[in-house]
C-alpha positions in Angstrom: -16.4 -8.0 -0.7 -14.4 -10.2 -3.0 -11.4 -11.5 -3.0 -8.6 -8.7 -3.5 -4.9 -8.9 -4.0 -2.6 -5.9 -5.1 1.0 -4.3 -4.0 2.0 -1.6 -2.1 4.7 0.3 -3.1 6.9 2.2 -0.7 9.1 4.9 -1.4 12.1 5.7 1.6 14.4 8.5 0.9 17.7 8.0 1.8 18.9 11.5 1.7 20.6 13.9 -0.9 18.0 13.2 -3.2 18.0 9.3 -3.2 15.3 7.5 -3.2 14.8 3.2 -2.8 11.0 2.2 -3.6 10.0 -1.6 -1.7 7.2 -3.6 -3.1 5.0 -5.5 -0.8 2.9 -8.1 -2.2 -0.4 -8.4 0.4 -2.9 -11.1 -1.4 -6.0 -9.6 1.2 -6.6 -6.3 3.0 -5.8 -8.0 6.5 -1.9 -8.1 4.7 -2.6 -5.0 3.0 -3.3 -2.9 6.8 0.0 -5.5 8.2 2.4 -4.4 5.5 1.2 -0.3 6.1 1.7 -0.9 10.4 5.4 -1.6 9.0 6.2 0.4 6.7 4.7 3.5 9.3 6.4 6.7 8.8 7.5 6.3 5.0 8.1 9.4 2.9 5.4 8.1 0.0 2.9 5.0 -0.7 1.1 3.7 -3.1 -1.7 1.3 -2.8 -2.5 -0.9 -6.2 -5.4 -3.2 -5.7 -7.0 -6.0 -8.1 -10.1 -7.8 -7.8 -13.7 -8.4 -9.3 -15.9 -5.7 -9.9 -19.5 -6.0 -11.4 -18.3 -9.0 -13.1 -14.9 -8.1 -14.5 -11.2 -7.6 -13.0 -10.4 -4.1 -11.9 -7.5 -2.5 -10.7 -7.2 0.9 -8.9 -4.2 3.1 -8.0 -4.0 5.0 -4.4 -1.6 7.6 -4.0 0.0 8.9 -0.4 1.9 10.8 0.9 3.5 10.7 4.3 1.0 8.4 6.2 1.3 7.4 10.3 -1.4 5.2 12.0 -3.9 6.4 14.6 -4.9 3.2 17.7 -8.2 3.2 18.5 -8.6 3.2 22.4 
């Protein structure tokens, strides 16, 4: 795979209707998994990556709702 960079954006409520979105920069998806384990148990997530595809520079959008993480044993 090539080199990938992208942002996750994560979305905490705050209550009564408030809501604070974080961005996290990750520049590979070792950073990308890191910034998720931290940001366990938010209310919304969304993944943006960029990289090369077939020769030109892509960029896809991931949408999430509330996400945990499962440890492999």
């Amino acid at each position: 795979m090539g080199q990938v960079e992208g942002t996750l954006f994560v979305a905490h409520a705050l209550g009564k209707g408030a809501v604070r979105e974080e961005q996290v920069r990750f520049a590979d998806l070792q950073g990308l998994l890191d910034a998720c384990v931290a940001h366990e148990g938010a209310a919304f997530v969304r993944v943006e990556v960029r990289g090369p595809s077939e020769g030109e520079r892509r960029r896809l959008v991931l949408d999430f709702g509330h996400f945990g993480r499962e440890d492999e044993e």
